[in-house]
FITIDREN-668186 format. One record per residue (C-alpha): residue number from 1; residue in one letter; z, y, x. Coordinates in steps of 0.02 Angstrom, whole numbers, plus 50000, padded with zeros to 5 digits. Each point is the difference from the previous one (the first is absolute). Example, Ala and Ser with C-alpha at 12.3 -4.5 7.8 and 13.67 -1.06 7.14 Angstrom:
2
nr	rest	w	v	u
1	A	50390	49775	50615
2	S	49967	50172	50069
//
This chain:
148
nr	rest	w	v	u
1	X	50243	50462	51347
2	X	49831	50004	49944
3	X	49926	49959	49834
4	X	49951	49809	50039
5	X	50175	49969	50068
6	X	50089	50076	49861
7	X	49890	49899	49897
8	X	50044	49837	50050
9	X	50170	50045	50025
10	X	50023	50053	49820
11	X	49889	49867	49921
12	X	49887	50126	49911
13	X	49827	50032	50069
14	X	49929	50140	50088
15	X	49898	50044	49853
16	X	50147	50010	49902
17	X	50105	50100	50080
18	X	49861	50120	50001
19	X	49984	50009	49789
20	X	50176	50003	49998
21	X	49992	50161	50113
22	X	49845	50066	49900
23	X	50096	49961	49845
24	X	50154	50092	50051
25	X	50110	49834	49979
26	X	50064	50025	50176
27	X	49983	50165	50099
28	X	49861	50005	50128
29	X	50031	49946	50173
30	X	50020	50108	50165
31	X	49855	50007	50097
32	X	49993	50015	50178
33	X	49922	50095	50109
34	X	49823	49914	49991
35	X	50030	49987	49811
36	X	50059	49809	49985
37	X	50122	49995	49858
38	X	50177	49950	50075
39	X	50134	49889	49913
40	X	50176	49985	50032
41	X	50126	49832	49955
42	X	50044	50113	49862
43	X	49809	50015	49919
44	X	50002	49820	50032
45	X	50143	49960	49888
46	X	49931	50108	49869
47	X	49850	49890	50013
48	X	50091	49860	50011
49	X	50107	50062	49834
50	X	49807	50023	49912
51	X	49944	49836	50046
52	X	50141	49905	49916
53	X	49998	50091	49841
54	X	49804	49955	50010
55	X	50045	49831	50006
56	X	50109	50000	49840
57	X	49855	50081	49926
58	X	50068	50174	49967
59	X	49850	50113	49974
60	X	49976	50164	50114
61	X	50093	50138	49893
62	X	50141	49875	49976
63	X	50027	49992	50186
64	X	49993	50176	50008
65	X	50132	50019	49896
66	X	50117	49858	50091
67	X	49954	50113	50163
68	X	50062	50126	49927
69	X	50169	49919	49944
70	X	49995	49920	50171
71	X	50014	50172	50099
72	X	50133	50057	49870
73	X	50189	49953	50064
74	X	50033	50078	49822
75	X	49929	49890	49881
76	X	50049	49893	49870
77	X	49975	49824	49998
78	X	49960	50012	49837
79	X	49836	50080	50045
80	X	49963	49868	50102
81	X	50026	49853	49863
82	X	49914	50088	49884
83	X	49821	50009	50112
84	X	50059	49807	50038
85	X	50029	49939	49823
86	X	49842	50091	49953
87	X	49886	49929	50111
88	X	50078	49834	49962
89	X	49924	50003	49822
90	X	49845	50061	50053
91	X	49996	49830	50097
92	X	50060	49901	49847
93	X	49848	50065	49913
94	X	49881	49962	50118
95	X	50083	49809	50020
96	X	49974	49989	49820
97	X	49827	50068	49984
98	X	49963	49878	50169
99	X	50091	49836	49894
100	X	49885	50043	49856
101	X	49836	49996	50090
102	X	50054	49854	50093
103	X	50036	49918	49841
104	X	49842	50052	49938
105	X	49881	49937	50124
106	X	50082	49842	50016
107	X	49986	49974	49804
108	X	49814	50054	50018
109	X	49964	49875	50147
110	X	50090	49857	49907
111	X	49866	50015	49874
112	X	49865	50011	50117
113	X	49903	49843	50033
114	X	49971	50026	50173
115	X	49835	49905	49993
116	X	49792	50044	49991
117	X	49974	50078	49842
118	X	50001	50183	49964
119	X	50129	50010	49884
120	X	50157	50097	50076
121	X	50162	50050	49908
122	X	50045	50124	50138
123	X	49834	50102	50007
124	X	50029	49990	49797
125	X	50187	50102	50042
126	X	49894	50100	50124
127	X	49880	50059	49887
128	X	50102	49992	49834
129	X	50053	50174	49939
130	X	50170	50069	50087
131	X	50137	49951	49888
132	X	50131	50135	50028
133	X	49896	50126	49885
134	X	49821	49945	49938
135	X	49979	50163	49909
136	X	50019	50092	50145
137	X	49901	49917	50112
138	X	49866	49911	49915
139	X	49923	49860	50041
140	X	49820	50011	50094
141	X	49855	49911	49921
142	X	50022	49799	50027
143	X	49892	49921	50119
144	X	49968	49864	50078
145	X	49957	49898	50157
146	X	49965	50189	50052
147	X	49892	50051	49876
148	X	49992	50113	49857
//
């Protein structure tokens, strides 16, 4: 099958199956005769095998690596889980780093007044020095309305 039906048989795009080939996640496809690539059901379950660990968020060298274990009749579980549990606190992380701005922004537009004047607690935060390390990254010169 051609690229486009592969495509929407797998789920992943055209494009991507093309930086996936570049990349040398998945080998590059036969061509025929006029140069088309040319997938098989197999490619397609490959693809299909890429687009679900996309969806659980596993980055690209990750799913190489679950490829790999794929392929092997030899491996050990173990392997597996430990790619698994990893990613899974990579994703705790990022929950907790998402809670925290969430709590911060809805703090910040509690205080805001919502109204006509000027006065804004959340361009305030904006413009406020970063807090996670003020001596490294200090804070620009304080203006306001846009002006020095």
């Amino acid at each position: 099958m051609n690229i486009g039906k592969a495509a929407d048989a797998s789920g992943v795009s055209a494009k991507m199956i093309r930086y996936y080939e570049s990349i040398g996640l998945i080998p590059a496809a036969h061509r025929t005769a006029s140069g088309y690539r040319d997938y098989t059901d197999d490619d397609v379950h490959v693809l299909q095998f890429i687009r679900r660990a996309r969806d659980l968020g596993f980055a690209v060298e990750h799913i190489g690596e679950l490829l790999a274990l794929w392929r092997d009749q030899g491996r050990a579980s173990a392997d597996v889980k430990r790619i698994a549990l990893n990613h899974v606190q990579v994703l705790e992380r990022k929950i907790a780093e998402l809670q925290g701005m969430v709590a911060t922004l809805r703090t910040l537009a509690e205080r805001c007044h919502g109204d006509d004047r000027p006065d804004c607690p959340i361009l305030a935060d904006l413009d406020a020095p970063a807090p996670s390390c003020p001596e490294c990254h200090p804070a620009p010169a304080r203006r306001r309305f846009g002006k020095p």
